[in-house]
C-alpha positions, 0 to 999 in steps of 0.5 A, a space after each residue: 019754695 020751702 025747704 027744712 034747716 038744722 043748726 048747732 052753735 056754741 054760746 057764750 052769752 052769760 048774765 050776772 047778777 049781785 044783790 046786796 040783802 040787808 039783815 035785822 040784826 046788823 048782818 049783811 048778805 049778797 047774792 052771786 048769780 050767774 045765768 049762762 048758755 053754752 050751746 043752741 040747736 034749731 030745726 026749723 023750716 023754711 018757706 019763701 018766696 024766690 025771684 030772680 037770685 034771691 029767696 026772701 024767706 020765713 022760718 020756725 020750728 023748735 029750738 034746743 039749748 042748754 041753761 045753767 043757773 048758780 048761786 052763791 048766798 054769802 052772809 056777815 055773820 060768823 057762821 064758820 062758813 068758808 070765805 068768799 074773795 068778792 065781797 069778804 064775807 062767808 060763802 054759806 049758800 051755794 048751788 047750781 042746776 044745769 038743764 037742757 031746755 026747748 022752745 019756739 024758734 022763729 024768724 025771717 030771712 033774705 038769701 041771694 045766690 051770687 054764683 053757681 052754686 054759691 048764695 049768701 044769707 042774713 037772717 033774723 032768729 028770735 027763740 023762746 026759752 022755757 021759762 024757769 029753772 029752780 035751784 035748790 041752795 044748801 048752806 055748807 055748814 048746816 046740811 039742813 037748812 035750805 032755800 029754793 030760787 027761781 029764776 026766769 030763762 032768757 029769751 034770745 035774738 039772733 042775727 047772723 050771716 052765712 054763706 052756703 055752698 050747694 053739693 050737685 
């Protein structure tokens, strides 16, 4: 038995990141990351085998979601850049880049119909993120000195449960 499946979700699944960075000199930097997603889609297939009321199930296909990616490079030394109120020091290097990213999506299944046109599913997803985002961060004061950052996207499991209903 098969059958195709498309599906939308909002995210909330975020990821900081602080790292303090020793300096020659007496000076101190730390790194503010944050990697987040906001929303994923798949579209997938699936193909299984049914008996009875239930349908044990594979699925794949494609997956799409968005990743933004910030950093904030914050230094000791007086540079006249503005201040930041995490750690006192002065926000001098700071960008973000957004994208929207694709990947594999994968996972297995059971779904069990408990009435007429009722039937209730768990399922197991895991997607495959591209895997990296580059950001380019410029410092506030001086417009011309600039880093370049990468950072590996997330890969993402999933395990949810549903209920469905069938329109005759």
């Amino acid at each position: 038995m098969g059958g195709f499946e498309a599906d939308i979700q909002g995210l909330t699944l975020k990821r900081d990141r602080t790292s303090p960075i020793a300096i020659s000199g007496g000076d101190a930097d730390q790194d503010f990351d944050e990697l987040k997603h906001d929303w994923l889609a798949t579209f997938r297939a699936r193909f299984g085998y049914a008996w009875a009321q239930s349908l044990l199930y594979v699925t794949g296909g494609a997956a799409i979601g968005d990743t933004k990616f910030s950093r904030t490079q914050t230094q000791s030394a007086n540079d006249l850049c503005p201040i930041d109120s995490r750690n006192g020091f002065q926000d001098c290097h700071v960008g973000s880049v957004s994208k929207t990213d694709w990947g594999p999506v994968a996972g297995a299944g059971w779904e069990y119909a408990f009435a007429r046109q009722w039937s209730a599913k768990i399922e197991y997803l895991h997607v495959w993120r591209m895997p990296s985002l580059t950001l380019v961060t410029t410092n506030v004061m001086v417009l011309d000195q600039q880093f370049t950052h990468t950072v590996s996207t997330s890969n993402i499991d999933i395990v949810r449960v549903g209920l469905n209903y069938q329109f005759h």
